[in-house]
MITI-25620 format. One record per residue (C-alpha): residue in three letters; x, y, z; residue number from 1. Coordinates in Angstrom, 2 decimals. Example, Ala and Ser with C-alpha at 12.3 -4.5 7.8 and 13.67 -1.06 7.14 Angstrom:
<rs>
   type        px        py        pz   seq
    Ala     12.30     -4.50      7.80     1
    Ser     13.67     -1.06      7.14     2
</rs>
This chain:
<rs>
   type        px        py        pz   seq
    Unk      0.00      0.00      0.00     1
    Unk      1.38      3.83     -1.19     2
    Unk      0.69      6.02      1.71     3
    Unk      2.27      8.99     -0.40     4
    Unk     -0.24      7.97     -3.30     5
    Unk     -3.39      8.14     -0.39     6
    Unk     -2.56     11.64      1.17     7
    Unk     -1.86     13.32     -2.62     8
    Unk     -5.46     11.96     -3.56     9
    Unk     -6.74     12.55     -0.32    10
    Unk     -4.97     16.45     -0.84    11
    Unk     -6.08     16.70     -4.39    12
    Unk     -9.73     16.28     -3.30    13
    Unk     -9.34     19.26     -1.61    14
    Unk     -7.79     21.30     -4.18    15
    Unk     -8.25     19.64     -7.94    16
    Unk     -5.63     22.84     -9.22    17
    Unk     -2.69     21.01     -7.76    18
    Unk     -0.57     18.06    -10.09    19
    Unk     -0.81     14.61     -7.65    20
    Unk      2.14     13.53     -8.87    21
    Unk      3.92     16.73     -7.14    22
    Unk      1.92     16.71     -3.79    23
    Unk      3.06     12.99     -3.57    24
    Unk      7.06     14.37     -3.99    25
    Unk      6.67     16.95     -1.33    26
    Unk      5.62     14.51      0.67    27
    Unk      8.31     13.93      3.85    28
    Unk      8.55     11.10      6.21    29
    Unk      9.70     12.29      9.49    30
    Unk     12.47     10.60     11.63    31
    Unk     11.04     10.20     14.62    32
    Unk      7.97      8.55     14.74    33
    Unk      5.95      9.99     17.57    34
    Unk      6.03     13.65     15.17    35
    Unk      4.03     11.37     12.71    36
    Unk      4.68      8.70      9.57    37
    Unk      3.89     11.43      6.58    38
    Unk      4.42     15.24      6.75    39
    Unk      2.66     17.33      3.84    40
    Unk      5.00     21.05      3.91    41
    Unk      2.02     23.06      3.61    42
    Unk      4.60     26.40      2.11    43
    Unk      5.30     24.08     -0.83    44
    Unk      1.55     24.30     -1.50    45
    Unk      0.78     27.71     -0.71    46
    Unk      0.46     29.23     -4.46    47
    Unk     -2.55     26.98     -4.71    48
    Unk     -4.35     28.52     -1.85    49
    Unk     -3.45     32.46     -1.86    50
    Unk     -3.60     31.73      2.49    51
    Unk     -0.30     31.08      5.16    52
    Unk      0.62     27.63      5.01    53
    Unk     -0.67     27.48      8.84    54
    Unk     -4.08     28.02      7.92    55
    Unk     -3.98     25.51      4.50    56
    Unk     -2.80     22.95      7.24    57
    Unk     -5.57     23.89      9.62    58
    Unk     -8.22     23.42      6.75    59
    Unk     -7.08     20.64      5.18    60
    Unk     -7.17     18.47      8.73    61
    Unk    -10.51     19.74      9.48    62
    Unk    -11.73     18.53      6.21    63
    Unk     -9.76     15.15      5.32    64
    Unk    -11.69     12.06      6.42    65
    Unk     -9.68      8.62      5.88    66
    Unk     -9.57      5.38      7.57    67
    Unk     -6.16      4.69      6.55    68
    Unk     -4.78      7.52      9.18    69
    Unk     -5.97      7.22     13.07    70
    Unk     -5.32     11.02     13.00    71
    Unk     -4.47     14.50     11.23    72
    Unk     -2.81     16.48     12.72    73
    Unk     -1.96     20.29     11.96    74
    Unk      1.30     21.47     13.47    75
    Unk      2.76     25.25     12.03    76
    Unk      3.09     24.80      8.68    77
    Unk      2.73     20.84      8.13    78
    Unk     -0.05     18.72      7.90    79
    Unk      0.81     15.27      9.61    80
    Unk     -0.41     12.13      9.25    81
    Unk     -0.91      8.83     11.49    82
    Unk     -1.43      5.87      9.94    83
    Unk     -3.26      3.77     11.21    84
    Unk     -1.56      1.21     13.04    85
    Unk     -4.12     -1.78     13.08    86
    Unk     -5.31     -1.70      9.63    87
    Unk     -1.75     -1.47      8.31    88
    Unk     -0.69     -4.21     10.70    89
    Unk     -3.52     -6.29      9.29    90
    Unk     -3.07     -5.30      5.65    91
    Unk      0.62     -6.16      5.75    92
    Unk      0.65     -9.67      7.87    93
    Unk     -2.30    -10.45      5.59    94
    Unk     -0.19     -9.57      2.50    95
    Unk      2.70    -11.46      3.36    96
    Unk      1.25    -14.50      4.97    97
    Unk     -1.33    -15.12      1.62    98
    Unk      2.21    -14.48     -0.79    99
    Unk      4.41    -16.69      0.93   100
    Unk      6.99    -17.22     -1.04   101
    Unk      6.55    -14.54     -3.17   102
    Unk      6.05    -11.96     -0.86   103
    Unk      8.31     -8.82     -2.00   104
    Unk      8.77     -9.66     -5.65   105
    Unk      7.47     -8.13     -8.01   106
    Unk      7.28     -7.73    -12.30   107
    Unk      9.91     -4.82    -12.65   108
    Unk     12.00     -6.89    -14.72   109
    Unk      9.20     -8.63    -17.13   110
    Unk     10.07     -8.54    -20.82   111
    Unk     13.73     -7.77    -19.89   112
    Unk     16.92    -10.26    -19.90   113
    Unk     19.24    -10.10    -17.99   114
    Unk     22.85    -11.95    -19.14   115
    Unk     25.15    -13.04    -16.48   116
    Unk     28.69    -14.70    -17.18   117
    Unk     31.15    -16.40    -14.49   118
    Unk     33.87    -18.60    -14.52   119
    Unk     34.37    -21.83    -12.65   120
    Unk     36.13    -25.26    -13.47   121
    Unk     36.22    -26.02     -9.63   122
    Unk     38.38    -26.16     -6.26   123
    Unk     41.77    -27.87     -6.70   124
    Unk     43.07    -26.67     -3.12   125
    Unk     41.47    -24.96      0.02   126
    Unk     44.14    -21.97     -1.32   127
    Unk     41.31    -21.16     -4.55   128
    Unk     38.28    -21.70     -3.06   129
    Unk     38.00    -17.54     -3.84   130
    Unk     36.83    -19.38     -7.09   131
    Unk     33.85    -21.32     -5.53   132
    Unk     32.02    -17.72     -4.95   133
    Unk     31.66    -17.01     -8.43   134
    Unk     28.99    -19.87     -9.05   135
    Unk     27.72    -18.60     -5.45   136
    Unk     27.33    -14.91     -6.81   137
    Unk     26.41    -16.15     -9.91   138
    Unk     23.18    -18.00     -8.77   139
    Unk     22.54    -15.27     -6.16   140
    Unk     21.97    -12.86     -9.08   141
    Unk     20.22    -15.40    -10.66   142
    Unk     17.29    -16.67     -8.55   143
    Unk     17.17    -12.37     -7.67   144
    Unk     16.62    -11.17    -10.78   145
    Unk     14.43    -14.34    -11.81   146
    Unk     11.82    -13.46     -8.85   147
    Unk     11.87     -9.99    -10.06   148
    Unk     10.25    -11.37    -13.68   149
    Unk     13.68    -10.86    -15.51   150
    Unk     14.34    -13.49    -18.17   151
    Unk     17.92    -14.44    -17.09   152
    Unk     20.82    -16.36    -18.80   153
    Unk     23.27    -17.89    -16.59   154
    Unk     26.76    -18.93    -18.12   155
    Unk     29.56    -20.50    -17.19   156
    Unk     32.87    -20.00    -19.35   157
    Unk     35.09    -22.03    -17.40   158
    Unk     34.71    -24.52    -20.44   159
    Unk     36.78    -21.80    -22.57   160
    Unk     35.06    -19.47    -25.51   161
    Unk     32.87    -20.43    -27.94   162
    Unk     33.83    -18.52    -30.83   163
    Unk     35.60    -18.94    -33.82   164
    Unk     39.20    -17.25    -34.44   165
    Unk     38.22    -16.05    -37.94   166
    Unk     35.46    -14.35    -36.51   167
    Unk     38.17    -11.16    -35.63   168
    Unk     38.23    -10.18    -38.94   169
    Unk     34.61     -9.10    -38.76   170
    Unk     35.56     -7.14    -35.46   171
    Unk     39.05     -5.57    -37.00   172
    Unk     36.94     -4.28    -40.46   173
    Unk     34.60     -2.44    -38.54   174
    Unk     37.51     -0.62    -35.72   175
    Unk     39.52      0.32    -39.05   176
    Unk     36.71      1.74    -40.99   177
    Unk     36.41      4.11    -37.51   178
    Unk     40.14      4.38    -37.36   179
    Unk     40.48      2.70    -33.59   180
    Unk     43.11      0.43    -34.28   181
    Unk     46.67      0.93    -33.34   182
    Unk     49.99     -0.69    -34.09   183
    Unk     52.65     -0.85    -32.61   184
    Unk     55.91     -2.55    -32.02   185
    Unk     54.89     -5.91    -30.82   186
    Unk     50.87     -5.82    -30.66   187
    Unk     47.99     -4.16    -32.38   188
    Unk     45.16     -3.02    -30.21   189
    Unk     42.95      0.35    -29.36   190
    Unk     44.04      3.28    -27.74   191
    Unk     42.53      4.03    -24.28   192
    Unk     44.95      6.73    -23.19   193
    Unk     42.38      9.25    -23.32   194
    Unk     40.54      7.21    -20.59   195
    Unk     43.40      6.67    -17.95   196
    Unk     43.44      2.96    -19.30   197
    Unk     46.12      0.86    -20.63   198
    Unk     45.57     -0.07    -24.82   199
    Unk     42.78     -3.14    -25.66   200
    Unk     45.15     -5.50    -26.77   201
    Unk     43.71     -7.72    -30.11   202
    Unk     47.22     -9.31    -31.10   203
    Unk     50.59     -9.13    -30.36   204
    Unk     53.68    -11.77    -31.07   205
    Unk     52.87    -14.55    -28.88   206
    Unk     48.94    -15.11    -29.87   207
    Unk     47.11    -14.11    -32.74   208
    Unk     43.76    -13.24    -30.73   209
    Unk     44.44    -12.32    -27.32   210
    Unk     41.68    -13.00    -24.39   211
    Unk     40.71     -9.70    -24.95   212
    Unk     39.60    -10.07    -28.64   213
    Unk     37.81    -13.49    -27.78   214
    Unk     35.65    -11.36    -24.86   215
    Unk     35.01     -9.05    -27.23   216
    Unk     33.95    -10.94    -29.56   217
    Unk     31.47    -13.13    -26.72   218
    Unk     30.02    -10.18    -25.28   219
    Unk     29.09     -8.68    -28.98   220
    Unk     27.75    -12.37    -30.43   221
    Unk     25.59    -12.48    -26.95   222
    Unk     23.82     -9.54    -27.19   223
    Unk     23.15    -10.52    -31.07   224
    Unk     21.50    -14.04    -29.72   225
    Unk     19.99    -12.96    -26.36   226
    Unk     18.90     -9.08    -26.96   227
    Unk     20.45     -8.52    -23.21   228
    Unk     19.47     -5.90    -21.30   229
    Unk     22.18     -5.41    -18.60   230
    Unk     25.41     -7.76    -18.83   231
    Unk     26.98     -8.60    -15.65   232
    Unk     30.82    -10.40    -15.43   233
    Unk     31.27    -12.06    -11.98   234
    Unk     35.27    -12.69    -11.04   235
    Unk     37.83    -11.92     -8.63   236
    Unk     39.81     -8.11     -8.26   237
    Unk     42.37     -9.18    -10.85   238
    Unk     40.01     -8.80    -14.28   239
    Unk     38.53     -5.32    -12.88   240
    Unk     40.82     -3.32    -15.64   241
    Unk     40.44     -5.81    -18.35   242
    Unk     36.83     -5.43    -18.66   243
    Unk     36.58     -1.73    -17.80   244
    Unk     38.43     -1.83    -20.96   245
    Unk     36.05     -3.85    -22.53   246
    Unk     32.89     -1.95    -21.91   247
    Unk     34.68      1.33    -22.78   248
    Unk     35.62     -0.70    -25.95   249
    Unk     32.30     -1.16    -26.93   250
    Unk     31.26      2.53    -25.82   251
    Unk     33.64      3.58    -28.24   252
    Unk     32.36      1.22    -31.48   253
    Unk     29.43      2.45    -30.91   254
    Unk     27.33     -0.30    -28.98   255
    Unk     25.83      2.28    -26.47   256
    Unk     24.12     -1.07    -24.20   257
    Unk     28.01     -0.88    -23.49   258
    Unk     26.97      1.41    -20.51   259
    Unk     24.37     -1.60    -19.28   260
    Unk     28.00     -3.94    -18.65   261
    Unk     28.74     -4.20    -15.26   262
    Unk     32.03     -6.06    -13.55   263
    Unk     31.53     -7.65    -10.60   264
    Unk     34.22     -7.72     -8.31   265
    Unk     34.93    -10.30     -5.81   266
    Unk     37.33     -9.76     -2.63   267
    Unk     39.97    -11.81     -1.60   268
    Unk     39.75    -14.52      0.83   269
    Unk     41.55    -15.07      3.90   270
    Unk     41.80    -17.78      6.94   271
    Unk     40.99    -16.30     10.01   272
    Unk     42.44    -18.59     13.14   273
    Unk     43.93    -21.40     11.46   274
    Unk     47.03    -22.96      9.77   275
    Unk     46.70    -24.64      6.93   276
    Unk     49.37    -27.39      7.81   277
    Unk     47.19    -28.25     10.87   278
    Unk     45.12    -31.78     10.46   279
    Unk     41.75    -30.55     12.05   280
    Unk     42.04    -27.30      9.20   281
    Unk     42.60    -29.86      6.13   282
    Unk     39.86    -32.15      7.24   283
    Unk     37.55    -29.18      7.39   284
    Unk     38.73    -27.84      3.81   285
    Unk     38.45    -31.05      2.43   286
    Unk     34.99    -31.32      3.42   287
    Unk     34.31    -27.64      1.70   288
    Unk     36.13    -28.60     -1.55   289
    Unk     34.18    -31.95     -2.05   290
    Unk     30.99    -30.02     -0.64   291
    Unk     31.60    -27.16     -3.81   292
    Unk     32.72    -29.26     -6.69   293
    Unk     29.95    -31.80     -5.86   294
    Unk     27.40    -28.68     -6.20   295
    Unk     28.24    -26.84     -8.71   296
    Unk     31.04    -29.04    -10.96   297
    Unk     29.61    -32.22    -10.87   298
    Unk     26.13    -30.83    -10.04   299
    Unk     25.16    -33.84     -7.80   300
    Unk     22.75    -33.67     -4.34   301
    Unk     24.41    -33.28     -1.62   302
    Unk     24.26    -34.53      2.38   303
    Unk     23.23    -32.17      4.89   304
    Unk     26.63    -31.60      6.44   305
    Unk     28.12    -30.74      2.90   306
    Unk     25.01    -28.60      2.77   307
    Unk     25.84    -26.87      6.36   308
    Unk     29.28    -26.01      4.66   309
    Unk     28.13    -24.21      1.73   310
    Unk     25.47    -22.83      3.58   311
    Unk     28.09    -21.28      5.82   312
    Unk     30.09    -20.37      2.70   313
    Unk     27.66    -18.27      0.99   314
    Unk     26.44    -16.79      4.50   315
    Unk     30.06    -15.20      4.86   316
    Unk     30.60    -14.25      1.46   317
    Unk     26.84    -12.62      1.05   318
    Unk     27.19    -10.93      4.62   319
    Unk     30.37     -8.84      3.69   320
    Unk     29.78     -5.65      0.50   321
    Unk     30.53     -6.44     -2.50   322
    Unk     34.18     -6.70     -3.38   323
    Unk     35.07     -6.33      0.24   324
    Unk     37.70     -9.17      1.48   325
    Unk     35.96    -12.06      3.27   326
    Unk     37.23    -14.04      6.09   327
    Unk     37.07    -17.86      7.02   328
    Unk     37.32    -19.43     10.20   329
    Unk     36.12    -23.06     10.31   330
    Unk     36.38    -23.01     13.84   331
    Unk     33.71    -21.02     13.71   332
    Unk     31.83    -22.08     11.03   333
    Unk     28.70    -23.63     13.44   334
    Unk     29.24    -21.29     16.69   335
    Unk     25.63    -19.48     17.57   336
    Unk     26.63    -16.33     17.69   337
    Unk     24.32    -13.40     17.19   338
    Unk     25.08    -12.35     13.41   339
    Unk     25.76    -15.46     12.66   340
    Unk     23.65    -17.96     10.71   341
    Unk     23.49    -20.35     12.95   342
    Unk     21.77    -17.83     15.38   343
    Unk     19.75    -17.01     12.69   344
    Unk     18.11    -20.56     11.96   345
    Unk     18.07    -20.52     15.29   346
    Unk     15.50    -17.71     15.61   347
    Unk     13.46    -19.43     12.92   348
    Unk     13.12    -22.88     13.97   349
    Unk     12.17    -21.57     17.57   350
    Unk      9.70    -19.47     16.37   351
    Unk      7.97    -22.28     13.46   352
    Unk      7.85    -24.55     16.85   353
    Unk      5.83    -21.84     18.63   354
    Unk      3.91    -21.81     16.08   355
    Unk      3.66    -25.49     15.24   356
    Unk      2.40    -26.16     18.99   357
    Unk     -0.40    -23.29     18.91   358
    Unk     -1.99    -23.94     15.46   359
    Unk     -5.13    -23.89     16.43   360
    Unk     -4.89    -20.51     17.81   361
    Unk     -3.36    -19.23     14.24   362
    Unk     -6.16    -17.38     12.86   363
    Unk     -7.28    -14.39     11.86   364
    Unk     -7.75    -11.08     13.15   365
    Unk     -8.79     -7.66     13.53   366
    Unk     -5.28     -6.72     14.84   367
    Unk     -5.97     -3.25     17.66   368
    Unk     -4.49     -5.50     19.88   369
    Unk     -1.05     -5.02     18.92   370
    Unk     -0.86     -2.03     17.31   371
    Unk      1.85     -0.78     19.94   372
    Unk      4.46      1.35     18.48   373
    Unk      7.48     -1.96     19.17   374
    Unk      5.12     -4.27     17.31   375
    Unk      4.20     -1.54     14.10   376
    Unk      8.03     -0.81     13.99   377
    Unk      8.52     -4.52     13.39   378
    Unk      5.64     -4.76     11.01   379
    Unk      6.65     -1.79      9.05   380
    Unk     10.17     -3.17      8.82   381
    Unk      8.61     -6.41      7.24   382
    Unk      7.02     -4.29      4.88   383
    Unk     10.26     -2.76      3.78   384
    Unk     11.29     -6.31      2.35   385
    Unk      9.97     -5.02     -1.17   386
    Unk     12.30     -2.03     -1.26   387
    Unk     14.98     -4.49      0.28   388
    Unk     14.68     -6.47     -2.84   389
    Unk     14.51     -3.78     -4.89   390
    Unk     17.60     -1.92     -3.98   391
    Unk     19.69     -5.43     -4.18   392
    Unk     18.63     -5.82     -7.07   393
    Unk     19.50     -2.21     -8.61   394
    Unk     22.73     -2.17     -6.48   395
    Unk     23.90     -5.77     -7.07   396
    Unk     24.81     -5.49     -3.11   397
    Unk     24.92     -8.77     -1.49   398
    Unk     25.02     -7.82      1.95   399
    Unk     22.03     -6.26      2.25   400
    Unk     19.95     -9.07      2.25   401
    Unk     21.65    -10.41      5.32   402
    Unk     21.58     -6.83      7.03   403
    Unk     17.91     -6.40      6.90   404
    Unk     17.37    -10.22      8.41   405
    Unk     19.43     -9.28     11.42   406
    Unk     17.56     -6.13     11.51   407
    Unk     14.59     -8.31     11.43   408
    Unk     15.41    -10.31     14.30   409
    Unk     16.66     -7.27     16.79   410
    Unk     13.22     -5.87     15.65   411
    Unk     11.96     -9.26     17.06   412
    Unk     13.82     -9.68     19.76   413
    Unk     12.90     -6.48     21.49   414
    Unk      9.24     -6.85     20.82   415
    Unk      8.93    -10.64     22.03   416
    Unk     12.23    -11.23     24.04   417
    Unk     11.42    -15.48     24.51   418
    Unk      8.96    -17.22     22.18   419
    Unk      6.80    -18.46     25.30   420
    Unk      6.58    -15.79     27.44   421
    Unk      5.19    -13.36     25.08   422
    Unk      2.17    -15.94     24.55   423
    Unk      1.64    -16.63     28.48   424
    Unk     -0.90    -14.07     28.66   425
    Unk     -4.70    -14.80     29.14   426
    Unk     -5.79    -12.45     26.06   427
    Unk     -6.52    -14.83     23.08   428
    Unk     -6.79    -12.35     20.31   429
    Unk     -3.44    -10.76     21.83   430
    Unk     -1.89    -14.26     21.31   431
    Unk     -3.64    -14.93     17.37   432
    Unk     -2.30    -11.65     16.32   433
    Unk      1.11    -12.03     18.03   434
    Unk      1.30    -15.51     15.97   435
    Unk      1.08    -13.70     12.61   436
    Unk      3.21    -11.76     12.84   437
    Unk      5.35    -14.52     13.81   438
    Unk      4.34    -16.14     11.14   439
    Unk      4.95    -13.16      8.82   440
    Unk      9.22    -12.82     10.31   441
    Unk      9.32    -16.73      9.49   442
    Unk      8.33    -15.74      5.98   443
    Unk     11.02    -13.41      5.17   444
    Unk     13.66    -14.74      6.96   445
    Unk     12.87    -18.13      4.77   446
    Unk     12.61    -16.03      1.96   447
    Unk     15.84    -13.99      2.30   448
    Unk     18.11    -17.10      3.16   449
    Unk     16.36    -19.23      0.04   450
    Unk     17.21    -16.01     -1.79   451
    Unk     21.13    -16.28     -1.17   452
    Unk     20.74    -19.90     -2.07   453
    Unk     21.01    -21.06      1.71   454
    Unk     17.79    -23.47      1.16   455
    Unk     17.78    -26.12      3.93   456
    Unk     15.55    -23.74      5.91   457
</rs>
């Protein structure tokens, strides 16, 4: 539900001069919560009215009437509005709860590809399993950009390039006729100098058609075959240059979707605790080698304590920012502590038990009995999942996913400190309302975790 939308029609009744689309902009959420949840800056408004944006408040409170907002409110020159606690805390459990999971997806991306390219051949050694994140990414941006209604093409190169070396000619024709190429003593390429970047190297003594020509060539035959519209490379810190060169390449021929290319740049990886000589350490990167390759090489099921491993692995690597370093430290891989993921299945399962053992309380309701501000801070924060979603998915960030689930369970925590004791209470319809919107955190932590790939929830 828009509550901006509401108060500009709600405004706009009043006055059908003013544009809805600019009362809605004007529209300011304040920061604390007791001042109100929407602010309308009367001044902003004032040419409309020929009065002092004291009196425009004044009138307008005296003459909206909505059952979306327990009360108006005129305070100098802003009009402020309350929502309405219960029916937004029944609107948004009921929301959730009937999506399941689907809840905070939406179509944004329907009738739009999305092409996403990684490399992976598998994990030799504990010392490159940096590589096993790129299929972890990889899906990540997958299964978020799927549930968003984008038709999305996942690739793995690892098998090499898939192109033909007489296809360069095509490529060189075209950068002569616009005078890019450049020769020199011992390669021929394109000039980048006036963007701060080293020359696109197409040949030079050793090889006939460099890396760089073949990725040129991929990227341009992809977008023929798949129509693209955003390309995203997934690899570690070391390629960042090479494709900046490569989209400004294609800038430069003239491909302006060029600008849609994005690099995504892994961090390094680093042991935290542990020596690599020691026995208990190799056991434990065994385990996470076998665990990866079997998953995404070999693409076999795997047990649940290979499943515990990778769930761990893309819990660390999705919890730091993208292209930020990431730390490993097996020795505390299963430790409940309270960012970790083990705290956080820990949360859930507790709470699906509560649940599980009061089903026949879990049913509907009208919801005024928790509409204290703790409890619509929590709900409103589950309501923010769709603009979670949305922002990972314009960002790319991976770490806000886990962010707002942590969020979600401090949220929790200070509303209903221990599962039982906030149902020990001799109020039924306090305890049916409590339940959904336990029912409604299960939802999106589920959700969130299946999201990252961590699906044994």
């Amino acid at each position: 539900m828009n509550y901006k939308k509401i108060i500009a029609k709600l405004v706009k009744e009043q006055n059908n001069n003013i544009d809805i689309e600019f009362i809605e902009n004007i529209i300011e959420i304040p920061v604390r919560i007791e001042v109100a949840d929407f602010a309308l800056p009367c001044f902003k408004i004032r040419e409309y009215y020929n009065k002092s944006p004291d009196i425009i408040a004044e009138e307008l409170k005296n003459n909206i009437i909505s059952n979306y907002f327990e009360k108006i409110e005129s305070s100098g020159a802003y009009l402020n509005f309350f929502i309405n606690k219960a029916l937004f805390i029944k609107n948004t459990l009921e929301e959730i709860i009937s999506s399941g999971d689907d809840y905070g997806y939406c179509n944004i991306g329907n009738g739009k590809c999305i092409f996403i390219q990684y490399s992976f051949k598998g994990c030799k050694s504990i010392l490159n399993i940096r590589d096993a994140f790129n299929p972890i990414i990889a899906n990540y941006l997958y299964k978020l950009h799927k549930k968003q209604g984008y038709e999305v093409v996942l690739v793995n190169d690892g098998n090499g390039f898939d192109l033909c070396k007489d296809k360069i000619s095509n490529i060189e024709s075209k950068l002569r006729k616009e005078n890019l190429i450049i020769q020199c003593s011992g390669f021929k390429g394109i000039s980048l100098k006036e963007y701060n970047m080293p020359p696109f190297i197409l040949s030079n003594e050793r090889v006939e058609v460099t890396n760089y020509a073949y990725n040129l060539l991929n990227i341009i035959a992809r977008k023929s075959k798949y129509k693209f519209n955003k390309y995203i490379y997934i690899d570690s810190i070391s390629k960042k240059t090479e494709y900046k060169q490569l989209f400004k390449v294609l800038e430069i021929m003239g491909y302006e979707w060029g600008k849609k290319c994005e690099y995504f740049r892994l961090g390094l990886v680093k042991f935290n605790n542990c020596v690599i000589e020691r026995e208990e350490f190799k056991e434990k990167a065994e385990k996470a080698i076998k665990a990866i390759n079997k998953k995404y090489v070999d693409l076999k099921c795997i047990d649940s304590e290979e499943r515990r491993v990778i769930d761990y692995l893309i819990f660390i690597f999705t919890k730091n920012k993208k292209g930020k370093n990431v730390s490993i430290d097996f020795q505390e891989m299963f430790l409940l502590k309270k960012d970790s993921l083990e705290y956080i299945k820990e949360v859930y399962y507790k709470n699906k038990k509560v649940l599980k053992n009061n089903g026949y309380l879990y049913v509907k309701s009208n919801y005024y009995k928790v509409a204290s501000n703790k409890e619509y801070e929590l709900v409103k924060a589950l309501k923010e999942y769709k603009n979670i979603i949305n922002s990972a998915t314009e960002t790319l960030e991976t770490s806000i996913i886990i962010e707002y689930v942590l969020y979600i369970i401090k949220l929790l925590d200070m509303v209903y400190s221990e599962p039982n004791n906030y149902l020990e209470i001799d109020d039924i319809n306090i305890i049916k309302e409590r339940l959904m919107i336990i029912e409604a955190v299960c939802i999106i932590i589920r959700n969130s975790l299946n999201l990252l790939g961590i699906e044994n929830i």
